[in-house]
C-alpha positions in Angstrom: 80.5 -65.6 -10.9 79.6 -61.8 -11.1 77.6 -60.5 -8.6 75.0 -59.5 -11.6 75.0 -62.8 -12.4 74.1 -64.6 -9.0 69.9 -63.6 -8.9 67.9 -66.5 -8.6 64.1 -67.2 -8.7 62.4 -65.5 -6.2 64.7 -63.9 -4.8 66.1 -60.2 -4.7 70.0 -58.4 -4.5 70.0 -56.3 -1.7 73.3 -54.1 -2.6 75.5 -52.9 0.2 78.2 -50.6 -1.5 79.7 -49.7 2.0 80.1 -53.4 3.1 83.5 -54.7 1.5 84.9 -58.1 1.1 88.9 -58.7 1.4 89.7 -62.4 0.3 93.4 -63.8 1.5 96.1 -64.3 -1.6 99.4 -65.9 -2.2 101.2 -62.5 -2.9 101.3 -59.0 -3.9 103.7 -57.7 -6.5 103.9 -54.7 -8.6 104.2 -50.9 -8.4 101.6 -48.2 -7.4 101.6 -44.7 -7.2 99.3 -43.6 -4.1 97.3 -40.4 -4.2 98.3 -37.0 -3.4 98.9 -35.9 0.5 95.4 -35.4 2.1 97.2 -32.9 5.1 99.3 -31.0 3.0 96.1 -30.6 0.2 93.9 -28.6 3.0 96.8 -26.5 3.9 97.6 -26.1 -0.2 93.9 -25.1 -0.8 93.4 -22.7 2.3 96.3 -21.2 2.4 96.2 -20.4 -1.0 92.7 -18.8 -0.8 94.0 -15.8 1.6 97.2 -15.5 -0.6 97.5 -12.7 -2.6 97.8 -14.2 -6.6 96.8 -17.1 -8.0 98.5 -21.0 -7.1 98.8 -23.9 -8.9 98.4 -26.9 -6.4 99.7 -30.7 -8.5 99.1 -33.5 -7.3 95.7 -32.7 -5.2 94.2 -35.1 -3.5 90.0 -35.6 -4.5 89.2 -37.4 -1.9 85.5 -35.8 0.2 87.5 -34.8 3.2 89.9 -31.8 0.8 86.7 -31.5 -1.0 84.8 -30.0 1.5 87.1 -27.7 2.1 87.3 -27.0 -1.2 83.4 -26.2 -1.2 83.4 -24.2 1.6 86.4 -21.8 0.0 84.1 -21.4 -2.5 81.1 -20.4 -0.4 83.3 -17.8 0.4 83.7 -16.5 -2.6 87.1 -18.4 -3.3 87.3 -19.4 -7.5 88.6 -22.5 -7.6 88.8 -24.7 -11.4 90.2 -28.4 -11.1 91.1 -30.5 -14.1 91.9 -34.1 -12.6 94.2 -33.7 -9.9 95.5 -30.2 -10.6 93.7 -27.1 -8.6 93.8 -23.6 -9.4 92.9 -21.0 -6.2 92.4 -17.6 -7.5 93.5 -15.9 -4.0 92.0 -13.1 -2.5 94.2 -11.9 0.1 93.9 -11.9 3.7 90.6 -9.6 3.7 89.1 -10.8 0.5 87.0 -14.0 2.0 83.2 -13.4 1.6 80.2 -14.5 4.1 78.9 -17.6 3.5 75.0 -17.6 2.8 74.7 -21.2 4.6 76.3 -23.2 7.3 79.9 -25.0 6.2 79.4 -28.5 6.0 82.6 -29.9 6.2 81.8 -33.9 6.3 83.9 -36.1 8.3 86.9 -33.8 8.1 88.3 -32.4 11.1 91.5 -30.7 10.1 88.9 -28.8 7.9 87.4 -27.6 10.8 90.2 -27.0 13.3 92.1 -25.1 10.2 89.1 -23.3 9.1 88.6 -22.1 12.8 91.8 -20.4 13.1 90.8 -18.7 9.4 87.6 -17.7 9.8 88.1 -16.5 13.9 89.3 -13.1 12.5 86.6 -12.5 9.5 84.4 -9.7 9.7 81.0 -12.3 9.1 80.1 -14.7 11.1 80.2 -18.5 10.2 79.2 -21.7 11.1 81.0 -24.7 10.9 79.1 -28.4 10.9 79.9 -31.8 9.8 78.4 -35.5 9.5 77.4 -37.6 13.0 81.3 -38.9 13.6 82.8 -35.1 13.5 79.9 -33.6 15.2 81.6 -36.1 18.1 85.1 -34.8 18.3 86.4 -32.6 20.4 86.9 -28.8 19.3 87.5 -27.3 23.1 91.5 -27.9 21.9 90.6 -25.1 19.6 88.3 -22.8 20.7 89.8 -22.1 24.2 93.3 -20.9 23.0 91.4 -19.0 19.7 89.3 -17.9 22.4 92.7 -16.7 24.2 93.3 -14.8 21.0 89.9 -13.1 21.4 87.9 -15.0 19.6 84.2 -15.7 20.4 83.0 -18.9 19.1 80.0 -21.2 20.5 79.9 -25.1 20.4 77.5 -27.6 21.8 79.8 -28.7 25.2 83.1 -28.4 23.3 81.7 -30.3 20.0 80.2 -29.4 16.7 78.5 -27.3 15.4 81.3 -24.4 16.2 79.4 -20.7 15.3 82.2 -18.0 15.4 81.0 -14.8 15.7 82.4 -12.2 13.1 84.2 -8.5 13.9 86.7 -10.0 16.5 89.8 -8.4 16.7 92.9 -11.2 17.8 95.9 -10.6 19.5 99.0 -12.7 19.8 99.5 -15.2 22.8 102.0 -17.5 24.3 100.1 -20.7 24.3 101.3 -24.4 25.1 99.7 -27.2 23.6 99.0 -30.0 26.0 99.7 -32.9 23.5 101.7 -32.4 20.2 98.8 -31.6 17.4 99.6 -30.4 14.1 95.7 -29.0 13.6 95.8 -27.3 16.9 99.0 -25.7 16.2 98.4 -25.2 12.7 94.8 -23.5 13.8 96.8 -21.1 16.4 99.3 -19.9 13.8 96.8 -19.6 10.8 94.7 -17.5 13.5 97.8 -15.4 14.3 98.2 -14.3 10.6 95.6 -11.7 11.3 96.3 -11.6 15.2 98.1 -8.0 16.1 101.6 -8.9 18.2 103.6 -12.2 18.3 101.8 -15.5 18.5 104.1 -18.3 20.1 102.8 -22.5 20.6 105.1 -24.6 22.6 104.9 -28.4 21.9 105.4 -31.3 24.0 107.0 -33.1 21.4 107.3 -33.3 17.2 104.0 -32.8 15.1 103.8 -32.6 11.0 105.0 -29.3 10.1 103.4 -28.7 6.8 102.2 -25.8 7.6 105.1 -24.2 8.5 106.8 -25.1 5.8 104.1 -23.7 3.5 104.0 -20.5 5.4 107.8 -19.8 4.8 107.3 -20.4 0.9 104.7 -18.2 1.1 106.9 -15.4 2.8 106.0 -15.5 6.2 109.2 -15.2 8.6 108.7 -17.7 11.6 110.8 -17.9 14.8 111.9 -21.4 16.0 112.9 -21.9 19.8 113.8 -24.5 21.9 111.5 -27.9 22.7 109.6 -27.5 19.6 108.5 -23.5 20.3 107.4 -21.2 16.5 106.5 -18.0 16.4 105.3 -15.7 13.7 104.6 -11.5 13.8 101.1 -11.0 12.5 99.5 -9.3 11.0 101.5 -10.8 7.7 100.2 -11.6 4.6 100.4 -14.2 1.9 102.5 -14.3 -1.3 100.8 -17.2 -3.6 102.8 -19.8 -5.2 102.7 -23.0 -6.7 102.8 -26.2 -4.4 104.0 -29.7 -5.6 102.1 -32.4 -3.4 103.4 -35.6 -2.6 102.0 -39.4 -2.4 100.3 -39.4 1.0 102.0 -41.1 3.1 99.1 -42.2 5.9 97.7 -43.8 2.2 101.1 -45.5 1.7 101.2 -47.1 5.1 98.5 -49.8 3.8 100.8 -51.2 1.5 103.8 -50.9 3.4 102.6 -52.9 5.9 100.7 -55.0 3.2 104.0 -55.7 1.2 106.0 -57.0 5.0 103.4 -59.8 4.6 102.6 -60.7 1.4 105.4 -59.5 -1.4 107.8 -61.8 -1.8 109.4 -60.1 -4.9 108.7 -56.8 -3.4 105.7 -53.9 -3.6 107.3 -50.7 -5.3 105.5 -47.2 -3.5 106.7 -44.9 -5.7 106.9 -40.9 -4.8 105.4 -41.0 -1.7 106.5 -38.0 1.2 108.9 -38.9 3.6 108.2 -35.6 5.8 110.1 -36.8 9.0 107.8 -35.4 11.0 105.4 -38.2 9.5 107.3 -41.1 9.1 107.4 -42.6 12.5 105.7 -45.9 11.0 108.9 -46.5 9.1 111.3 -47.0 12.5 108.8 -48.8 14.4 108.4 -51.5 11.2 112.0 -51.9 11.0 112.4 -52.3 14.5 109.6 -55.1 14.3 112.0 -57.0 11.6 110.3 -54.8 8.3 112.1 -54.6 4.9 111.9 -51.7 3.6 114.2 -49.7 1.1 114.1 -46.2 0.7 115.0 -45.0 -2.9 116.0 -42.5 -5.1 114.9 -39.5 -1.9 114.9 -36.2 -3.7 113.2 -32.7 -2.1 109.6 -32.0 -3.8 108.1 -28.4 -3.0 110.0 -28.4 0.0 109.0 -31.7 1.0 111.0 -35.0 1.0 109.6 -37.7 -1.0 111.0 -40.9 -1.9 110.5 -44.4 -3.7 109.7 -47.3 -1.1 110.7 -50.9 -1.8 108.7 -53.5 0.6 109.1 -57.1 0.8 107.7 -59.8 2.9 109.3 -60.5 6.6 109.2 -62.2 9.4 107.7 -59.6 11.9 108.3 -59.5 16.1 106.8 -57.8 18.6 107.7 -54.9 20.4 107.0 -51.9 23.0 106.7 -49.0 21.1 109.0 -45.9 22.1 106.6 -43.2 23.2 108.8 -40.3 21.2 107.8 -42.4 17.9 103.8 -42.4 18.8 102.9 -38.8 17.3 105.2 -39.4 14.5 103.1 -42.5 13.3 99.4 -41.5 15.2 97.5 -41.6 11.5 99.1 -44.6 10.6 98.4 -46.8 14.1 95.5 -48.9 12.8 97.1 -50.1 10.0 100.5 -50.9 12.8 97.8 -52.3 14.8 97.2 -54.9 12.0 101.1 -55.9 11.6 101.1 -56.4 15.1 98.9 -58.7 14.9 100.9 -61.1 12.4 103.9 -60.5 14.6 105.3 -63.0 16.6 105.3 -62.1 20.1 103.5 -58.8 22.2 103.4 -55.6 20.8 102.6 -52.7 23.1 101.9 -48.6 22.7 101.5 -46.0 25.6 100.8 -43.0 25.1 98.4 -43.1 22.3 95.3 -41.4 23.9 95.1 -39.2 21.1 93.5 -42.1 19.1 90.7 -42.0 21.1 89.9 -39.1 19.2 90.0 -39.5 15.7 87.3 -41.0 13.0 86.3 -43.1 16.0 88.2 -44.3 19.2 91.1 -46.1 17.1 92.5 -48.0 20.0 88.9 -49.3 21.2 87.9 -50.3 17.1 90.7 -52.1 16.5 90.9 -53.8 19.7 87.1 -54.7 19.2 87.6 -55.8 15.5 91.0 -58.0 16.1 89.5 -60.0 19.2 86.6 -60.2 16.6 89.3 -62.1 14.6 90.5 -64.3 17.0 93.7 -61.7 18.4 94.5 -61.4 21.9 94.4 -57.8 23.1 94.1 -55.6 26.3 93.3 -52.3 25.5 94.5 -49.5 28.0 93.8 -46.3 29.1 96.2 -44.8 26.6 97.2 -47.9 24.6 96.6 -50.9 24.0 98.5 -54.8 23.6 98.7 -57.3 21.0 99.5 -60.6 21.0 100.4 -61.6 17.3 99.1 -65.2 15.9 96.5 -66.0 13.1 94.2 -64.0 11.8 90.4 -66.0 11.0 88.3 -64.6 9.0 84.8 -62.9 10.7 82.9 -59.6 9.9 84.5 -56.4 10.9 82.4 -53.4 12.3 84.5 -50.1 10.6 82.5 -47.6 12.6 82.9 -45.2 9.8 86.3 -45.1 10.0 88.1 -45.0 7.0 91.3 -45.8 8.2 89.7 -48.7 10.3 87.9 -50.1 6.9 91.6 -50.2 4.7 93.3 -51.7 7.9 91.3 -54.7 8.1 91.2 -54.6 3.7 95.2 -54.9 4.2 94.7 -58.0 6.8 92.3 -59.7 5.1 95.2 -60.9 2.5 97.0 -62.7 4.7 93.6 -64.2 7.4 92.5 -67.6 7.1 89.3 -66.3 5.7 87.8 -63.9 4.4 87.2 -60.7 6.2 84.2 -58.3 5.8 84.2 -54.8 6.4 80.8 -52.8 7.4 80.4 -49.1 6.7 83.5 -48.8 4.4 82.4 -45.7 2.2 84.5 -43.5 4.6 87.5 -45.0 2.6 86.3 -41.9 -0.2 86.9 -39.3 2.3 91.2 -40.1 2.0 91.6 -42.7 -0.6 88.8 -42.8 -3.2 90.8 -45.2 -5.5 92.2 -47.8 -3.0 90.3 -50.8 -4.6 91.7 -49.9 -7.7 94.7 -49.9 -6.7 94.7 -52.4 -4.2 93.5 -55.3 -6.4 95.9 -54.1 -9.1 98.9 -55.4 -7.4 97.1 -58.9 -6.2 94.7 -57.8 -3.6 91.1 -59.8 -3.9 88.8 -56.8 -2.0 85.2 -56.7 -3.2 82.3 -54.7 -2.5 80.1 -57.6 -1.1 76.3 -58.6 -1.5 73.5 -59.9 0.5 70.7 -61.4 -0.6 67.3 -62.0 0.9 64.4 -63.8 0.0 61.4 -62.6 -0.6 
């Protein structure tokens, strides 16, 4: 029965459109094509608006998160036309941006706002930078000191949103080493070095996605590479446009890898998804766990590796994760979290702090919502452990985490029951088509109702 169908006498249909229902199912079978690369989109779109010429970005991802930045480009000044998922960015050069006659509101996005900070440290207006209740939360004192270093002036309320960054600042290049491996921080830093006057150098501790590197040498910017993960770039430089070809994403991809290990017998094909190493770290820890997964037909794409993936269902174990793998796979730990949690035996992660500080405190969530479920954890300072077994069914609190919300989607298919899912809207913000494409392939998720008597 369709939920139009179920009024009764006397009764009214309270809708909740963020509160989802995932129903368990036999199997999954069939082949999907996920959406386009939400990391590499932001850098495709900014990047492009400070190039001289105009790009051609295929295969952009519309989800809110790269649409926000694509409305604040434009309060700038930045033309921007879009037919489906194919963005043209009229670019302006490095000194072409405008001053924006209102705040940016930048959602739930904060690679938006860490990127935008290193962009806008260096303009000759000033600009502030805001977002919903969960961004205004995250930490941006990552940011500001080293763009501070740089000479940067910019204002936040105790190292959190709103960031105001005052305008006329002249940068200079520093030597800067990042305390954890971040790809936003280190992206920021270099973006803000494009202006900067003298060499500006980050040091790593370890690997982080490189996109933007490898969009900055396509766009003709000469960077250094040193030992233990050290880059450096000569600024000022500017920006030669050109087209960018943007992969399946493949944090989107991760829910039905891990969906196909436990419930495709005949196999879930992924089809042209990016297999950026940098990002793929989910891959090794599944197949250490017992995951079959095929990789096919890999070909280069814009500089980027993309491949087919072939999943089927298997038999999953436990294990400690290597810490050299966590930053590899940090977007894609919910979902991990989930298959762990089918998995026969204890799987552990250390050195996962960083998830504290995402959409919401990813290893506190998903600790909260698997106990909630009947799973055995013990959550950590920096990681937490699962003890795999059955999953019941029971209602899920996503805290507005949209990576949270298709987690517990993807488990719901193989629970005993049903599971429901509060405050799953955030899903739009990365993946505005996974029911679609979920339940095309076998899923059963539903946007669920509540009625009430009156």
């Amino acid at each position: 029965m369709s939920d139009s169908e179920i009024f009764m006498e006397n009764e009214t249909l309270n809708i909740k459109p963020d509160l989802l229902c995932s129903e368990p199912v036999q199997h999954i079978n069939g082949e999907i094509v996920v959406p386009g690369d939400k990391s590499i989109s932001h850098r495709a779109l900014l990047l492009s608006a400070i190039a001289e010429g105009d790009s051609y970005l295929h295969g952009f991802l519309n989800g809110e998160d790269c649409l926000a930045t694509m409305n604040a480009l434009r309060s700038m000044g930045i033309q921007i036309t879009t037919n489906s998922n194919k963005v043209k960015v009229c670019g302006v050069g490095a000194n072409g941006l405008t001053e924006p006659k209102q705040s940016l509101d930048l959602g739930n996005s904060g690679t938006a706002m860490r990127l935008l900070a290193g962009m806008l440290s260096s303009q000759p207006f000033s600009s502030v930078l805001i977002g919903d209740d969960s961004l205004s939360k995250r930490p941006m004192s990552r940011i500001t000191e080293p763009l501070s270093s740089m000479g940067a002036k910019i204002d936040s309320n105790e190292g959190c949103p709103p960031l105001v960054i005052a305008g006329g600042q002249k940068l200079r290049g520093i030597n800067y080493r990042l305390p954890v491996a971040s790809a936003q921080v280190k992206s920021a830093l270099l973006i803000a070095g494009l202006w900067a006057e003298g060499r500006t150098t980050v040091h790593s501790p370890g690997p982080s996605r490189d996109h933007t590197e490898i969009m900055l040498k396509t766009m003709g910017v000469e960077l250094s590479t040193g030992n233990d993960h050290e880059l450096s770039l000569d600024g000022p430089v500017a920006l030669t446009a050109r087209n960018h070809e943007i992969p399946g994403d493949f944090s989107s991809a991760a829910f039905f890898i891990v969906a196909g290990l436990l419930a495709s017998n005949e196999g879930l094909l992924i089809k042209n998804v990016g297999i950026n190493p940098t990002r793929t770290g989910l891959l090794e820890i599944l197949r250490l766990m017992g995951g079959s997964i095929e990789i096919l037909n890999s070909r280069e794409s814009g500089n980027e590796l993309v491949a087919d993936l072939l999943v089927k269902k298997s038999q999953l174990r436990g294990i400690e994760i290597d810490a050299k793998l966590v930053p590899l796979a940090i977007d894609e730990f919910p979902v991990l979290f989930v298959a762990a949690a089918f998995a026969d035996g204890i799987t552990s992660v250390n050195d996962a702090k960083e998830l504290r500080y995402k959409e919401s405190d990813r290893l506190s969530v998903m600790a909260e919502g698997l106990n909630t479920l009947g799973v055995k954890t013990k959550e950590t300072k920096d990681g937490l452990r699962i003890k795999g077994g059955a999953l019941s069914g029971g209602y899920i609190d996503s805290h507005g985490d949209h990576r949270v919300a298709m987690s517990f989607a993807v488990a719901g298919i193989a629970a005993k029951d049903s599971i429901y899912i509060s405050r799953a809207r955030e899903i739009n913000t990365s993946f505005p088509d996974f029911l679609s494409i979920a339940n095309s392939v076998g899923f059963a998720i539903r946007p669920h109702t509540i009625s009430t008597r009156h």
